[in-house]
PDBQT receptor file of N, H, CA, C and O in Angstrom, charges set to zero:
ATOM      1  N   UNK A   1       0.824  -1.195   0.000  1.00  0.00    +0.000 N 
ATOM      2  CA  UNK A   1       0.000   0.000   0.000  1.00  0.00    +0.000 C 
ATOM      3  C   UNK A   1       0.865   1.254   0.000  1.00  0.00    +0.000 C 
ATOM      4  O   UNK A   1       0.689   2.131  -0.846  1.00  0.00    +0.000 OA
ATOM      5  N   UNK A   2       1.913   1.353   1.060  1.00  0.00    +0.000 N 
ATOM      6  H   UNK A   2       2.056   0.641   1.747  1.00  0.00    +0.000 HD
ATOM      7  CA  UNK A   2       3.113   2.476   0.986  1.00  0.00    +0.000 C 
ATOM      8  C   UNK A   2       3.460   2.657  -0.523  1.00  0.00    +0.000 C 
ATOM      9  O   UNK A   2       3.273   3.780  -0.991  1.00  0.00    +0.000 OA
ATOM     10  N   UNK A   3       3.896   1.777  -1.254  1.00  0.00    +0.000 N 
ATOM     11  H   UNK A   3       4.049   0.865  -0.874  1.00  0.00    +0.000 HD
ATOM     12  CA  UNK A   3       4.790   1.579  -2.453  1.00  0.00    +0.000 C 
ATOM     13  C   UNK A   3       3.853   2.396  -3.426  1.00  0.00    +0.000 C 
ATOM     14  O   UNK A   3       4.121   3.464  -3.977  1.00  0.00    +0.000 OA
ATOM     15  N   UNK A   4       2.458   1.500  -3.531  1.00  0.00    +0.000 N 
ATOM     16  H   UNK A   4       2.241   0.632  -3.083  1.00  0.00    +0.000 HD
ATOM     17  CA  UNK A   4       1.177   2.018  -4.041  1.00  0.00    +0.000 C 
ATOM     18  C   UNK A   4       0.913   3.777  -4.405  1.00  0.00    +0.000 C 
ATOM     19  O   UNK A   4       0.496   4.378  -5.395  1.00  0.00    +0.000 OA
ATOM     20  N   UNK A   5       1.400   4.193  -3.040  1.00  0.00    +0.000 N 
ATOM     21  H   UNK A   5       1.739   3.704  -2.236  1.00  0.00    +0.000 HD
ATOM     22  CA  UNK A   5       0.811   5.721  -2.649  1.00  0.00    +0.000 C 
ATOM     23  C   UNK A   5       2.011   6.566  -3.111  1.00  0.00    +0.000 C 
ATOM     24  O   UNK A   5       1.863   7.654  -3.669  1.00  0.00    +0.000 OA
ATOM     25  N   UNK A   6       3.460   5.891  -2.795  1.00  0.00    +0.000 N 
ATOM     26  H   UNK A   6       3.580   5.008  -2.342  1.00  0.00    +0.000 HD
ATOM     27  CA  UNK A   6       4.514   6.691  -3.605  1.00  0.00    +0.000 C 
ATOM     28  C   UNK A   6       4.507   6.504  -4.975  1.00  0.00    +0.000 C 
ATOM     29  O   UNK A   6       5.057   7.442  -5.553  1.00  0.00    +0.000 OA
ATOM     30  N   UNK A   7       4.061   5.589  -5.750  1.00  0.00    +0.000 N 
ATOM     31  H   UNK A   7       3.614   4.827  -5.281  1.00  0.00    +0.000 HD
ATOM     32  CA  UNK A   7       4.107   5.562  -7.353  1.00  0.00    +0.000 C 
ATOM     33  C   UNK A   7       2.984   6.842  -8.029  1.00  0.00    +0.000 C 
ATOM     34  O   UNK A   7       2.986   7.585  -9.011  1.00  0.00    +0.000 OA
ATOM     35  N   UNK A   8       2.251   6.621  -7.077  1.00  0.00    +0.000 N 
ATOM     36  H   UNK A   8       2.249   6.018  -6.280  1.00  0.00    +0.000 HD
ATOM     37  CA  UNK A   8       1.019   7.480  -7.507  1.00  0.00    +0.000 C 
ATOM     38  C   UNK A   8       1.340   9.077  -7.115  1.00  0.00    +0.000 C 
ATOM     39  O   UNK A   8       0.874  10.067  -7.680  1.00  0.00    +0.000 OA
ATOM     40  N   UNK A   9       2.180   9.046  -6.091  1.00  0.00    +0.000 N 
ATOM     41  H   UNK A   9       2.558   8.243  -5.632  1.00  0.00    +0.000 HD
ATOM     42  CA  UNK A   9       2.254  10.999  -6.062  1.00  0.00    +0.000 C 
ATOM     43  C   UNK A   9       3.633  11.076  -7.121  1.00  0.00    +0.000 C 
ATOM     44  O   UNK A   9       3.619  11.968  -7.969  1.00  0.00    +0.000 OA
ATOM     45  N   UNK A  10       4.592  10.314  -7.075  1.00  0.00    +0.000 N 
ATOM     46  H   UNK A  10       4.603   9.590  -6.386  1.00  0.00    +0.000 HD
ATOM     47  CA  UNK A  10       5.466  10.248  -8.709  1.00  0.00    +0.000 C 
ATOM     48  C   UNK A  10       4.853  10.739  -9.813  1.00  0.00    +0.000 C 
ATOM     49  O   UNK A  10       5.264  11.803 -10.274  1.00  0.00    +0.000 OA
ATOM     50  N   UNK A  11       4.030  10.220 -10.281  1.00  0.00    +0.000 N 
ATOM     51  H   UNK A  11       3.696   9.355  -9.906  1.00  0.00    +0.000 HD
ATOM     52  CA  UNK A  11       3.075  10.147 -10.934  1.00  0.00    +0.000 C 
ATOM     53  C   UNK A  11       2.307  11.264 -11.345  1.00  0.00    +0.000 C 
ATOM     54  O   UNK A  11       2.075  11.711 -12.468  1.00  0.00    +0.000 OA
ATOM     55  N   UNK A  12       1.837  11.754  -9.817  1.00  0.00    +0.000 N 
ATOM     56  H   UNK A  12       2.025  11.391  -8.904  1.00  0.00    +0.000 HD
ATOM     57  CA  UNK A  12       0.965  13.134 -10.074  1.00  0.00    +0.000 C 
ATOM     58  C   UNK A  12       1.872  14.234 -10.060  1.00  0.00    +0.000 C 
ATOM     59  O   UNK A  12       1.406  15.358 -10.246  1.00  0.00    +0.000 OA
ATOM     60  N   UNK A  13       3.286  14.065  -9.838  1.00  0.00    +0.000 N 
ATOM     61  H   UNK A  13       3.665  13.152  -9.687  1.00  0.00    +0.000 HD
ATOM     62  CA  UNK A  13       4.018  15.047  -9.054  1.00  0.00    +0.000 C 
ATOM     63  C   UNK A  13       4.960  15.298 -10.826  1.00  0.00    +0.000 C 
ATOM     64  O   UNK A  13       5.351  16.379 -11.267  1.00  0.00    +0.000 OA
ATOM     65  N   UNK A  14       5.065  14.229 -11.352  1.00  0.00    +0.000 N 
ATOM     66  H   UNK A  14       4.747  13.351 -10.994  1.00  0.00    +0.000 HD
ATOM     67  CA  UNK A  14       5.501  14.081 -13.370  1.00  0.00    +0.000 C 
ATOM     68  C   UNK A  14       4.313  15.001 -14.010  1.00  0.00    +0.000 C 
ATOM     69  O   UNK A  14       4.539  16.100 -14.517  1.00  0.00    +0.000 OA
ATOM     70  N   UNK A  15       3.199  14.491 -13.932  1.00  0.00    +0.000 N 
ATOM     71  H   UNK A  15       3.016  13.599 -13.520  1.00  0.00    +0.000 HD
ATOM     72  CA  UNK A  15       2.056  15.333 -14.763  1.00  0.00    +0.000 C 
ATOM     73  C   UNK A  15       2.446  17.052 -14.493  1.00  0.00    +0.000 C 
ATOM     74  O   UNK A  15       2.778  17.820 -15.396  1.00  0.00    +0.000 OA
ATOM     75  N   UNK A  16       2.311  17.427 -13.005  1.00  0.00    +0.000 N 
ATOM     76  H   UNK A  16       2.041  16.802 -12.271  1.00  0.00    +0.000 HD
ATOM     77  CA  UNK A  16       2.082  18.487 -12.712  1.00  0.00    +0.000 C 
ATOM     78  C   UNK A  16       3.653  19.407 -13.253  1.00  0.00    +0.000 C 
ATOM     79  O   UNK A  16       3.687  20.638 -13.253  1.00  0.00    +0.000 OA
ATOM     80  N   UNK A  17       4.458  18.825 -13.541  1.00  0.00    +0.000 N 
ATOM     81  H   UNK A  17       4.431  17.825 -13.541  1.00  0.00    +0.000 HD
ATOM     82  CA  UNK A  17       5.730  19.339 -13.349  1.00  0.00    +0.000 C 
ATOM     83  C   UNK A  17       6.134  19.551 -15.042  1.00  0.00    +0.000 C 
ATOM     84  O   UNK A  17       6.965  20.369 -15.438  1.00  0.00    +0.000 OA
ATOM     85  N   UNK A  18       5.080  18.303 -16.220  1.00  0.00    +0.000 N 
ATOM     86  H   UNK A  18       4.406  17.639 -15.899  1.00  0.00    +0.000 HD
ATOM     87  CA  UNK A  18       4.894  18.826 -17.255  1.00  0.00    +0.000 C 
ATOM     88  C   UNK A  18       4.414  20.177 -17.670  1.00  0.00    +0.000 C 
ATOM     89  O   UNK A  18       4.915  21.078 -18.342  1.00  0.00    +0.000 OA
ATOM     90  N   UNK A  19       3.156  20.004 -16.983  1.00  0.00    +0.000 N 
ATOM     91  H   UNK A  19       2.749  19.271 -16.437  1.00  0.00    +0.000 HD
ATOM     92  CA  UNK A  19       2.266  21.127 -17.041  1.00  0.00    +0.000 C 
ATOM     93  C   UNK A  19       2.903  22.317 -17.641  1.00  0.00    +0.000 C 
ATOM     94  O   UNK A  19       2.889  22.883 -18.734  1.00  0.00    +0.000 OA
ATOM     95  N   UNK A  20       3.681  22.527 -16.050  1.00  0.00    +0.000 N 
ATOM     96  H   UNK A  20       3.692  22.067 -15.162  1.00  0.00    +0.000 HD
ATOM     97  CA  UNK A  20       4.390  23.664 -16.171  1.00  0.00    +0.000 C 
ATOM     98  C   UNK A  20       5.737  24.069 -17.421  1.00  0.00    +0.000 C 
ATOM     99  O   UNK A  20       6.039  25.150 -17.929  1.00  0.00    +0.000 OA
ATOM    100  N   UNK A  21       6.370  22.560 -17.618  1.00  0.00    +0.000 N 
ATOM    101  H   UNK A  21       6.125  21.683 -17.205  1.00  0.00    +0.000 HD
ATOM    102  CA  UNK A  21       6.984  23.073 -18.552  1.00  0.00    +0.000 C 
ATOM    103  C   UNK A  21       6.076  23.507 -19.718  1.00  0.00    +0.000 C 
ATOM    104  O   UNK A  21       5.973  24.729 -19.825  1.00  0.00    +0.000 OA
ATOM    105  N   UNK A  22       5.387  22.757 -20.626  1.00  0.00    +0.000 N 
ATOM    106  H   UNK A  22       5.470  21.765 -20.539  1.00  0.00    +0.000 HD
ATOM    107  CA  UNK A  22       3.999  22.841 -21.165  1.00  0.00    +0.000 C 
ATOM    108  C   UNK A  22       3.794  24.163 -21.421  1.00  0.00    +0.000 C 
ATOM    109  O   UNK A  22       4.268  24.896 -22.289  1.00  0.00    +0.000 OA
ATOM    110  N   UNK A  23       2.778  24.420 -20.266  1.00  0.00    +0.000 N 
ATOM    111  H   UNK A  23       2.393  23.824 -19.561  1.00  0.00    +0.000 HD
ATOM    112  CA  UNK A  23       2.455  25.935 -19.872  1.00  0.00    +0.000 C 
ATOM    113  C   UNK A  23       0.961  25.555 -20.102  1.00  0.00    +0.000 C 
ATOM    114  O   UNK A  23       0.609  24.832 -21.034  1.00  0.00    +0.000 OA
ATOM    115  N   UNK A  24       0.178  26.048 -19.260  1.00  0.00    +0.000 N 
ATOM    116  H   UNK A  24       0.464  26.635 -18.502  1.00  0.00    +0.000 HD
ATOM    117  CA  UNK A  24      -1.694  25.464 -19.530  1.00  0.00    +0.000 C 
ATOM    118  C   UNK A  24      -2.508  25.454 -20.773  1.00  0.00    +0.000 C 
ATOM    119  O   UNK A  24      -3.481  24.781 -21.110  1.00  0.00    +0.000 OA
ATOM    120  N   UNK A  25      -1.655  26.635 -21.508  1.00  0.00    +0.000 N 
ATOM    121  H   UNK A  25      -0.863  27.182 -21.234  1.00  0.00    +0.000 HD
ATOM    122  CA  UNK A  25      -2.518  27.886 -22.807  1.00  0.00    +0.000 C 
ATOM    123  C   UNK A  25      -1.746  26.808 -24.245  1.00  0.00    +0.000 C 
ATOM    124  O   UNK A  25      -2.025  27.078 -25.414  1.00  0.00    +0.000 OA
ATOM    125  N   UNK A  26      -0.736  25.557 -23.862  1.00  0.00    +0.000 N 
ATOM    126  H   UNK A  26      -0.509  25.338 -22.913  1.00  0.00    +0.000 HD
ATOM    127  CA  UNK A  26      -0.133  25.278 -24.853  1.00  0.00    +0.000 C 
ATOM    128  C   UNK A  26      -1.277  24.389 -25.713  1.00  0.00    +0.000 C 
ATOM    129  O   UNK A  26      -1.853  23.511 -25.071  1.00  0.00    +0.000 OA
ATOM    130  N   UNK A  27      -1.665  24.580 -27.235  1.00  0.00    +0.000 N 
ATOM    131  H   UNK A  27      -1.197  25.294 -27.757  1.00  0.00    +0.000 HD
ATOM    132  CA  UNK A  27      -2.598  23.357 -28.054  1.00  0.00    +0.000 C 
ATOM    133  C   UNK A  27      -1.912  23.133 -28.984  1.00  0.00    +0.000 C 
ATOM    134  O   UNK A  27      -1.487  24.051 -29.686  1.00  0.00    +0.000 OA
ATOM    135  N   UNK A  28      -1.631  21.840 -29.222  1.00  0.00    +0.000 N 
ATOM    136  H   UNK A  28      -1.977  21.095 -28.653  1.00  0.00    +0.000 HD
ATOM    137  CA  UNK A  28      -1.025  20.828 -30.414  1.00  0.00    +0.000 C 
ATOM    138  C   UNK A  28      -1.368  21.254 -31.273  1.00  0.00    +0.000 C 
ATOM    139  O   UNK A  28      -2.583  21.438 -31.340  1.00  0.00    +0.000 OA
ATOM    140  N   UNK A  29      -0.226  21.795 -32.806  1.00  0.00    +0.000 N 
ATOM    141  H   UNK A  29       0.761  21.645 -32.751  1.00  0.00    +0.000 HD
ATOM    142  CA  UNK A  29      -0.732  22.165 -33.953  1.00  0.00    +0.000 C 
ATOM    143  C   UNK A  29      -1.787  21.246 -34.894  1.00  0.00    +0.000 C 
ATOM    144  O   UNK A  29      -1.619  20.049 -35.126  1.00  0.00    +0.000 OA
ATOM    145  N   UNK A  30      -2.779  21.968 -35.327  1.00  0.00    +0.000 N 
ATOM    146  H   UNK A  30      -2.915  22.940 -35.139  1.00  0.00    +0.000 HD
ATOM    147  CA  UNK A  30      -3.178  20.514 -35.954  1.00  0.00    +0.000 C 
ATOM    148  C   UNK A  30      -3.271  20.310 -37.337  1.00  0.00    +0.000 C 
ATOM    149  O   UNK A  30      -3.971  19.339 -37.624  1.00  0.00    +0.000 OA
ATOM    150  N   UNK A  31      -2.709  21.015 -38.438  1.00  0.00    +0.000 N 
ATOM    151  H   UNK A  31      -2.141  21.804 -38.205  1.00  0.00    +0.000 HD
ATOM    152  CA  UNK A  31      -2.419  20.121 -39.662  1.00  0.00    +0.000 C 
ATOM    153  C   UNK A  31      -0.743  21.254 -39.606  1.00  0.00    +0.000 C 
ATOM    154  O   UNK A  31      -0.526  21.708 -40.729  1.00  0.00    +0.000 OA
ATOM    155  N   UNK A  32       0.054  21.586 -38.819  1.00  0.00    +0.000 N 
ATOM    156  H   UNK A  32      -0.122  21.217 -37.906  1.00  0.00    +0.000 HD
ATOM    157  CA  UNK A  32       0.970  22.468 -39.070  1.00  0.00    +0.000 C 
ATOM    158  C   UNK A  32       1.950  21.585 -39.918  1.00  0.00    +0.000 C 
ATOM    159  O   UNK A  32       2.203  21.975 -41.058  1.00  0.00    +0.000 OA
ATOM    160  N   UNK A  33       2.525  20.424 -39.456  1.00  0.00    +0.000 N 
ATOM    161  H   UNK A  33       2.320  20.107 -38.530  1.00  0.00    +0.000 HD
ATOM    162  CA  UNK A  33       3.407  19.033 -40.134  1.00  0.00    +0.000 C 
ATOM    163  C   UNK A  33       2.667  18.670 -41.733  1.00  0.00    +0.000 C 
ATOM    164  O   UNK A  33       3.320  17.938 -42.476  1.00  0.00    +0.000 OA
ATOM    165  N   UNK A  34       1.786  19.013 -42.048  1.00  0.00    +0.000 N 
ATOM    166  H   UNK A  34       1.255  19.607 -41.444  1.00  0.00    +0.000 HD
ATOM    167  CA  UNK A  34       0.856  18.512 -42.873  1.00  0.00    +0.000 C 
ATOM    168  C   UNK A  34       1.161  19.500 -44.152  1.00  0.00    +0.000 C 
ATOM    169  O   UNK A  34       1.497  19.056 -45.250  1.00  0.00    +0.000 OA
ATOM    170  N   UNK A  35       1.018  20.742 -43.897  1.00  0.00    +0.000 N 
ATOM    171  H   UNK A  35       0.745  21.103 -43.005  1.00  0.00    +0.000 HD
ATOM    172  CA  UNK A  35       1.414  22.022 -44.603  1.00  0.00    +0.000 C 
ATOM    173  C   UNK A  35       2.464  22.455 -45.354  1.00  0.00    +0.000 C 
ATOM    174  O   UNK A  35       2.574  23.166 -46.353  1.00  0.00    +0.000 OA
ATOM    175  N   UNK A  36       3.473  21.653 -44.392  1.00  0.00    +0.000 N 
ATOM    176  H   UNK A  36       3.384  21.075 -43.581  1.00  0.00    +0.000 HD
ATOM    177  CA  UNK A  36       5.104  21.827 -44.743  1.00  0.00    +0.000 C 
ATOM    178  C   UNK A  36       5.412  21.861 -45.900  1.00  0.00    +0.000 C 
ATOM    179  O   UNK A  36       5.064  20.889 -46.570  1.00  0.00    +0.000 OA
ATOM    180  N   UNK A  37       6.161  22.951 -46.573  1.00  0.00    +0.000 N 
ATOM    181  H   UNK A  37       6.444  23.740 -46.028  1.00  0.00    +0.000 HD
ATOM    182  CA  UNK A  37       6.864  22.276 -47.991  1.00  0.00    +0.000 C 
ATOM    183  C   UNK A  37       7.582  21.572 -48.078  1.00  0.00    +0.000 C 
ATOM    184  O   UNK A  37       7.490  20.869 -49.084  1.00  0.00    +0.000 OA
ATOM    185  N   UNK A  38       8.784  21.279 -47.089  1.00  0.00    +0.000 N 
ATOM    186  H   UNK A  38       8.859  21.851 -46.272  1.00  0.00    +0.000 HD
ATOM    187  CA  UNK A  38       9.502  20.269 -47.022  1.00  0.00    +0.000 C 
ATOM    188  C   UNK A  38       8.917  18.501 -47.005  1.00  0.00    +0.000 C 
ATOM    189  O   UNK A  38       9.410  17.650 -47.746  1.00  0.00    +0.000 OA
ATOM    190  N   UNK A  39       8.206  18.320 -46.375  1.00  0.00    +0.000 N 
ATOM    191  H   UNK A  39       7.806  19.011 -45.774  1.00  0.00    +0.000 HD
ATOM    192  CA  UNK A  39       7.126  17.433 -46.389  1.00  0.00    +0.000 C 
ATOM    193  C   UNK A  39       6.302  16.776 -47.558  1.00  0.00    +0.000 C 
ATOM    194  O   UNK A  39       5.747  15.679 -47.615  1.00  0.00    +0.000 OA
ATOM    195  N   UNK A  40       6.394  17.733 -48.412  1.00  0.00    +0.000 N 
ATOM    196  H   UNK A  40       6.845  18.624 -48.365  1.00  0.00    +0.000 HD
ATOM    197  CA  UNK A  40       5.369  17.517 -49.702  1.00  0.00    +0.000 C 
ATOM    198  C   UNK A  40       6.226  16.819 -50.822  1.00  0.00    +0.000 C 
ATOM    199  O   UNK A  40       7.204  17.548 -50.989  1.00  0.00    +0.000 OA
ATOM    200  N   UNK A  41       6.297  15.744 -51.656  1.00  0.00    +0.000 N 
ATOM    201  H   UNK A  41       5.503  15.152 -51.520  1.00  0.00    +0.000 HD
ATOM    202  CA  UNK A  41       7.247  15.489 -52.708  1.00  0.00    +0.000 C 
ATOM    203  C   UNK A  41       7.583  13.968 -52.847  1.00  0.00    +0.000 C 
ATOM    204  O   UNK A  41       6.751  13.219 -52.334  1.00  0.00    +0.000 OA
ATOM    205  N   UNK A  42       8.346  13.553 -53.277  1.00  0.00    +0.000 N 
ATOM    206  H   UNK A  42       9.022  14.161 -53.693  1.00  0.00    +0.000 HD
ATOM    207  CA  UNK A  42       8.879  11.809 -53.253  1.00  0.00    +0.000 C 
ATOM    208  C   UNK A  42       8.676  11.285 -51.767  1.00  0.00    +0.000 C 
ATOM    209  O   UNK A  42       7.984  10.289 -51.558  1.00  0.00    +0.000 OA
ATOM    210  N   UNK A  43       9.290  11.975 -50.753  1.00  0.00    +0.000 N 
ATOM    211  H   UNK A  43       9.852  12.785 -50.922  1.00  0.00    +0.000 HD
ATOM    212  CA  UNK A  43       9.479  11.300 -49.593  1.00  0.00    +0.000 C 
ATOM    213  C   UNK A  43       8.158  11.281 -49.074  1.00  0.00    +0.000 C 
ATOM    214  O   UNK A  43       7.950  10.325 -48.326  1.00  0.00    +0.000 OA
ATOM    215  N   UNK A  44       6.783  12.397 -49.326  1.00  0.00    +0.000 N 
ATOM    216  H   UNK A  44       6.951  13.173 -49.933  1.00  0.00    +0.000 HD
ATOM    217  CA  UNK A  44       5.802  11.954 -48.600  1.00  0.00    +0.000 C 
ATOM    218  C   UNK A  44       4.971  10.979 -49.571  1.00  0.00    +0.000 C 
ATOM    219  O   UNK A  44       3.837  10.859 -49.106  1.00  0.00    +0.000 OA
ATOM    220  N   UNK A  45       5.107  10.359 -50.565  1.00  0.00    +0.000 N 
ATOM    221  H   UNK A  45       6.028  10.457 -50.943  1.00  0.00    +0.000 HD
ATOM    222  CA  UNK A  45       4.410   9.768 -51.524  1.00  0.00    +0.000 C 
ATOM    223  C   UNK A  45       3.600  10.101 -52.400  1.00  0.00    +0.000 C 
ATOM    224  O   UNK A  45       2.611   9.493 -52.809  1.00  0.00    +0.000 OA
ATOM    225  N   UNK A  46       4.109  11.294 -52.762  1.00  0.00    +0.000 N 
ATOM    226  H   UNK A  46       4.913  11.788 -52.430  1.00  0.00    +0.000 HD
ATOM    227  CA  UNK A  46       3.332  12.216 -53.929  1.00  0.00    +0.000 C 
ATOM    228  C   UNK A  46       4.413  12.728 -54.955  1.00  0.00    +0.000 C 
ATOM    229  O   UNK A  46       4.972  13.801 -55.184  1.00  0.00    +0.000 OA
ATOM    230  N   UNK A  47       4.440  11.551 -55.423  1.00  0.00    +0.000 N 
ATOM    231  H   UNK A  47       3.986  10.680 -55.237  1.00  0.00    +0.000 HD
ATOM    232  CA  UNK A  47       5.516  11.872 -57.228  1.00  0.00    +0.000 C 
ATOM    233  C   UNK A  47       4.812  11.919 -57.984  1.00  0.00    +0.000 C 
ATOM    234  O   UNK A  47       5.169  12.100 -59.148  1.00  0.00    +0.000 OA
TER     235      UNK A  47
């Protein structure tokens, strides 16, 4: 049960410590990788 209760504040104590690097306001681009010119050509499968 001890072992139990330290994995779990690890745990909450990792999330919270993302967060912050993170920052709260941060949202995943969502087609930004998609857009790329570099991206576009032989290597993405459009010859």
């Amino acid at each position: 049960m001890k072992r139990a209760l330290r994995v779990a504040a690890l745990g909450f104590t990792a999330v919270l410590s993302a967060c912050q690097v993170v920052g709260p306001d941060y949202q995943p681009p969502k087609d930004g990788a998609i857009n790329r010119p570099d991206l576009q050509g032989e290597l993405a499968g459009r010859s």
